[in-house]
N, C-alpha and C positions, 0 to 999 in steps of 0.2 A: 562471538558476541551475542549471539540470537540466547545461548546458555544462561546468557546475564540478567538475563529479562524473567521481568515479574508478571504473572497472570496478567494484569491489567495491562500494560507495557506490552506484550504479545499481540493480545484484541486490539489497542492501538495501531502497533502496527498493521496488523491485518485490515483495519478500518479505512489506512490509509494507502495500502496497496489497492484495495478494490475502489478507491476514490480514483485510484491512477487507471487503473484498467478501465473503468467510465470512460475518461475526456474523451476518448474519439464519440460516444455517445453509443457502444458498442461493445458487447460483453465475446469475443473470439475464442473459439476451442481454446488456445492456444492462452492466454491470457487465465481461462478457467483452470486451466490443466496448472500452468505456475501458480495459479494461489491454493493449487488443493497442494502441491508438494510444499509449499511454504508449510500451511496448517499442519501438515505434518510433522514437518522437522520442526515444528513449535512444538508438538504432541499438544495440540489444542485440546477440549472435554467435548465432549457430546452437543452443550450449552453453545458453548462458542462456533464449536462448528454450524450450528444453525444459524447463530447469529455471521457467521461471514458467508452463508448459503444466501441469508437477505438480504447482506450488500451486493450480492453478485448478481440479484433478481432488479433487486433498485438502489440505486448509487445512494451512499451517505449522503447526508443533508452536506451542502458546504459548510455550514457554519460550524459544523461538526469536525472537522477538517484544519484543526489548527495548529499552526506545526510549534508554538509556543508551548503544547503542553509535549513537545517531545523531549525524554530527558537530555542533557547535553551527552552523557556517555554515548548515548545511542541513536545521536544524529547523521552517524556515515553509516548505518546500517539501515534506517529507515531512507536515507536518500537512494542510495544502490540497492533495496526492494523497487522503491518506485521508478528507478530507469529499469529494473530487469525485467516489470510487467508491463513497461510501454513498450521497450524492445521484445517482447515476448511473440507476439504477433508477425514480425518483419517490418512493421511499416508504422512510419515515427512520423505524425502531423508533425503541424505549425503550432498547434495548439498544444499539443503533448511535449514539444520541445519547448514550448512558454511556460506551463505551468514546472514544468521538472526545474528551468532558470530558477522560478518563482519561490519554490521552494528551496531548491539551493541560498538562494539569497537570503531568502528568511532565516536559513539555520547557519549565517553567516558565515556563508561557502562563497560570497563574492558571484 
């Protein structure tokens, strides 16, 4: 699926894995290391990889973070990035298990 994806649609996603890797309020080896393999297997540019180096310094703005502009093909790939960066660490708040709900629910996963 990640194949599917258009330049813009990529940095999306990528904007909203490092929004997930935030909520504990903490950026873990372990969370960095998943979103550089991510970037990767996007074959991100040069451009973007900087731009997902500054979400990982300081979290996207929330308002930034709307799961309305995710296209519907690619709502179960953008949901299973964002558990595979909260789980990426081992240790899964209350907070982290809200927002990923939260999300599920918005891209009407129920």
């Amino acid at each position: 699926m990640l194949d599917d994806m258009d330049k813009d649609q990529r940095l999306l996603l990528m904007k909203f894995v490092c929004a997930f890797a935030w909520t504990d309020l903490e950026i873990r080896d372990s969370e960095r290391n998943f979103v550089h393999r991510l970037a990767n297997r996007l074959e991100l540019d040069d451009a973007d990889r900087e731009q997902v180096e500054e979400w990982l310094s300081v979290s996207p703005a929330p308002s930034s973070i709307d799961p309305s502009r995710i296209p519907a093909e690619h709502r179960r790939t953008f949901l299973e990035a964002a558990r595979a960066v909260v789980y990426a660490d081992g240790e899964v708040d209350s907070e982290e298990r809200e927002q990923l709900d939260k999300l599920r629910n918005a891209l009407g996963g129920g």
